[in-house]
N, C-alpha and C positions, 0 to 999 in steps of 0.2 A: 497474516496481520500480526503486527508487534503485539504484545500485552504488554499494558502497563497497569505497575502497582499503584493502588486505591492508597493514600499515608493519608488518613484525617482523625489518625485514634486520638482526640484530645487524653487519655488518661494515661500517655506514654509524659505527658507534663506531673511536675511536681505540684500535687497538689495540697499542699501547703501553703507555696505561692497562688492564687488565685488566677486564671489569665483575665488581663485587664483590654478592654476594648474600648479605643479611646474615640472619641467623635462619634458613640453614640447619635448623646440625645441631642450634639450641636448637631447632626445629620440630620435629626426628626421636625428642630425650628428650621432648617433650610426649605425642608420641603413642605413645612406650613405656609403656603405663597400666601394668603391674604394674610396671618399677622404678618409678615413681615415686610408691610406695607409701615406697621404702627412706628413709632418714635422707640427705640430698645435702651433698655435700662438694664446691665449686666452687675452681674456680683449682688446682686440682692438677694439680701439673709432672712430680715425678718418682716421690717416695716417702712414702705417705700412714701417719702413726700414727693411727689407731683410738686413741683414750681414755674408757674408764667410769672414772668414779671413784666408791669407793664407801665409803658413812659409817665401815662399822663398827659398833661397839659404841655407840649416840650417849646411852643409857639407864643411871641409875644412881640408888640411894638416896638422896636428899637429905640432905644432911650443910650443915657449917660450912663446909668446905673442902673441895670435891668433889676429885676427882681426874684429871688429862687422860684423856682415853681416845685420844687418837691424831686426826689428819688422816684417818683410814680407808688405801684404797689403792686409786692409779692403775693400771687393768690397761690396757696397751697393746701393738698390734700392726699392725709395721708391713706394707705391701701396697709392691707394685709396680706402678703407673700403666702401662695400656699403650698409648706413641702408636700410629695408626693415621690412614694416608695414605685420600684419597680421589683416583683418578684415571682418569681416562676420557676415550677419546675417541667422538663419537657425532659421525652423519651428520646437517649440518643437516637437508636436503632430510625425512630421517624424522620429524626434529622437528618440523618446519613442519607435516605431515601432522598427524601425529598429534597437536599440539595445536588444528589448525583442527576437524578431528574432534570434540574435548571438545569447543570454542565451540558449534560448529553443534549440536551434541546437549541443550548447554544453552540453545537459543532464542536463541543471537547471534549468527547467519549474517550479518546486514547490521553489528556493527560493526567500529570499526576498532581491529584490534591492535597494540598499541606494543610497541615491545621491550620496555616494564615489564612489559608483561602476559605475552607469549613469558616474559621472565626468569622471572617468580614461578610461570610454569607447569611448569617445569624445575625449580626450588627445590621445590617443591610433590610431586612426583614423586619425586624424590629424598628429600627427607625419609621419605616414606610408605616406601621401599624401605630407606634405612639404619635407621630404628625398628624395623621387622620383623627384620634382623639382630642388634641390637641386644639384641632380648629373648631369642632364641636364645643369644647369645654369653654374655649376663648369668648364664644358667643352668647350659647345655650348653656352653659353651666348655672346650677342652682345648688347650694349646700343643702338645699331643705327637702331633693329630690330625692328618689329612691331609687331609680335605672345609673345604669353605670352609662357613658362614662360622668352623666352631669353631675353626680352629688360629689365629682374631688374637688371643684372649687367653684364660686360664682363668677358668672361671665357679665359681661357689656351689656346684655339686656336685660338682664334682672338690675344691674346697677341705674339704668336709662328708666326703666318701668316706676322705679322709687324716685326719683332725681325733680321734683317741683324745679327746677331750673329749667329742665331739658325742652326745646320746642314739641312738642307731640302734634304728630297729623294723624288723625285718625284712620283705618281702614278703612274706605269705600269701597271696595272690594273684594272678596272672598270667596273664591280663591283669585289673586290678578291670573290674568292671562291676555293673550294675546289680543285680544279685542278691548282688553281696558288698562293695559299695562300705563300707555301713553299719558292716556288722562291721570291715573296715580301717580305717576312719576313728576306729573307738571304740578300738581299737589305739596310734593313734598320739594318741589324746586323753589314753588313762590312761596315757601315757607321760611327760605334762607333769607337770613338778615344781610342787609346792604353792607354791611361791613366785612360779613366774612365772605361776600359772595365773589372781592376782588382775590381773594386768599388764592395764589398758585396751588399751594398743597391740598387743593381743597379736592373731596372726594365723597362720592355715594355710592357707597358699600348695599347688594342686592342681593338678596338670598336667588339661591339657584334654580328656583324657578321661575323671580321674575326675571333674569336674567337671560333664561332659554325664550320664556315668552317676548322679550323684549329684540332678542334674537330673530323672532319669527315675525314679529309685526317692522321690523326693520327690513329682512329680507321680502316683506310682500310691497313694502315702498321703493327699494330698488331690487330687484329682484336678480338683476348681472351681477354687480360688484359682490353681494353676497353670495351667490351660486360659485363663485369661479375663488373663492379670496379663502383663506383659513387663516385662524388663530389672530383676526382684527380687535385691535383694542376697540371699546367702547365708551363713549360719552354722550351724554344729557345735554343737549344746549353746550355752555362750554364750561361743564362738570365732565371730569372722568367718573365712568361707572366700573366700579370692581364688582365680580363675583367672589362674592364670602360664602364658602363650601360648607362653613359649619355655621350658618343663620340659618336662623328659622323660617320655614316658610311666610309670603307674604310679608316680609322685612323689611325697611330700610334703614338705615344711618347714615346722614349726612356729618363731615365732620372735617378738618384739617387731617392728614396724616400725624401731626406731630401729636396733635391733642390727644387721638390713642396712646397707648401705650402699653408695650409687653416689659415684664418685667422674668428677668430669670438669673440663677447664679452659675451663668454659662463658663463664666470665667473660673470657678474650682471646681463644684461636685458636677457638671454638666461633661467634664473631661472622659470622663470611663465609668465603664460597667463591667462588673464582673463574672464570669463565666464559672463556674464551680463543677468539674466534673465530678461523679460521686461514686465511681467504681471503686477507688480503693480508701475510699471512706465510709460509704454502707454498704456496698457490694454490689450496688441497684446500677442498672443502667441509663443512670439520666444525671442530665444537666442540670443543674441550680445556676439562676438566671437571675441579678438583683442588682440593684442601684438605687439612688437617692438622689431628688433634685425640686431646685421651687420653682412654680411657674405662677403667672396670674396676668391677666388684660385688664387695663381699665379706661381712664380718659380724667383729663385733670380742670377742663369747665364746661360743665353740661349745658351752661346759656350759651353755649358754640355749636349746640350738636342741634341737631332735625331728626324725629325718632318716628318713623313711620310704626304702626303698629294695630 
């Protein structure tokens, strides 16, 4: 059998230059699937206005000389963008390990690894671990918490729990499940106001367990189409229902997709992360792992939303 040489010594790079890894953290919101349902607001620095604008009155009697009816009105609300550092340091030697491990598992024990490959295998990894945060934070974040990862910024239910606008349906249930999923969920359907209930984009967002329950009380009413069918979309009446991975148990949010909102500065510091090997800097055998970027969810009129809770 050939051998081939193992090449992934990142500290054969100058390290002065830093190696930059680009498409991080846009890799980590790709694989956030529920925000990226939300309405995205990119290049956000510091402090983001929300704006609906809305007609008014735009209908009247046809006359000679009609009469204005007005511009309508801009409802706005501003948020606060929350930076959040990424830093770390990790032991090459486990690196090294544990990405020759994936190679060899994926049938590529004889090639040879470049640090591009090492890099994007570390990029890769990382993204997969900050998107899973990510959707936790998006929903469950509280500043005033003390578990990582909720206290880096507040999310959509602590914003929705404060919100006197917002529809609230109480929880009748605890924990839902499969034997009461239905009656909850028709709860928070007859809660939606007649106006927004023609809205296309309209959507009710289910934390994952009423979504597995609602899963099972669906497959004991058709029992084939779900036995035989994988990865079918879900809807409520004629609501699409998303699974939001990072809500809280027993949740819902009814809402427009646009009325969400993520916001982040994808467009400059979301670009790269950088890689810092440290052998011929302290002698140590590890990576320095660090970057910077703002993230934050919110929704811009809470008299639109349905907040099961």
């Amino acid at each position: 059998m050939k051998n081939s040489k193992l090449m992934f010594d990142l500290t054969n790079n100058s390290t002065s230059e830093p190696i930059l890894a680009e498409g991080v953290f846009s890799a980590a919101l790709l694989q956030s699937g529920t925000i990226n349902t939300f309405r995205q607001i990119l290049n956000a620095k510091d402090k983001v206005k929300l704006g609906i604008h809305g007609f008014g009155d735009v209908l009247q009697s046809s006359s000679c000389n009609p009469s204005d009816q007005g511009a309508g009105e801009l409802t706005e609300k501003e948020v606060d963008v929350a930076p959040i550092d990424v830093y770390m340091t990790l032991c090459q030697r486990t690196l090294e390990q544990s990405f020759l491990s994936n190679a060899m598992a994926n049938g590529s024990n004889n090639a040879q690894f470049l640090p591009s490959d090492f890099q994007a295998y570390l990029g890769d990894k990382l993204a997969e671990k900050i998107a899973s945060d990510l959707e936790v934070i998006a929903f469950q974040g509280d500043t005033g918490a003390g578990s990582y990862p909720l206290a880096i910024a507040d999310g959509i239910e602590k914003e929705l729990g404060l919100d006197s606008d917002v529809i609230d349906v109480a929880n009748g249930a605890t924990p839902v499940d499969s034997t009461n999923v239905i009656d909850e969920m028709k709860k928070v359907y007859d809660a939606i106001p007649t106006a927004l209930a023609s809205k296309p984009d309209l959507a009710m967002y289910v934390s994952s367990n009423i979504a597995k329950a609602y899963r099972i009380a669906l497959a004991a009413a058709s029992a084939e189409a779900f036995y035989n069918q994988k990865d079918l979309e879900m809807s409520f009446l004629d609501v699409e229902v998303i699974e939001a991975y990072g809500m809280s148990d027993d949740k819902m949010i009814v809402a427009q997709k646009e009325n969400l909102t993520l916001m982040s500065d994808l467009v400059n510091d979301f670009s790269d992360i950088r890689i810092i090997p440290q052998l011929d800097l302290t002698g140590k055998h590890q990576i320095v792992v660090s970057g910077h970027f703002k993230f934050k969810t919110s929704y811009a009129i809470g008299a639109d939303i349905v907040f099961y809770a």
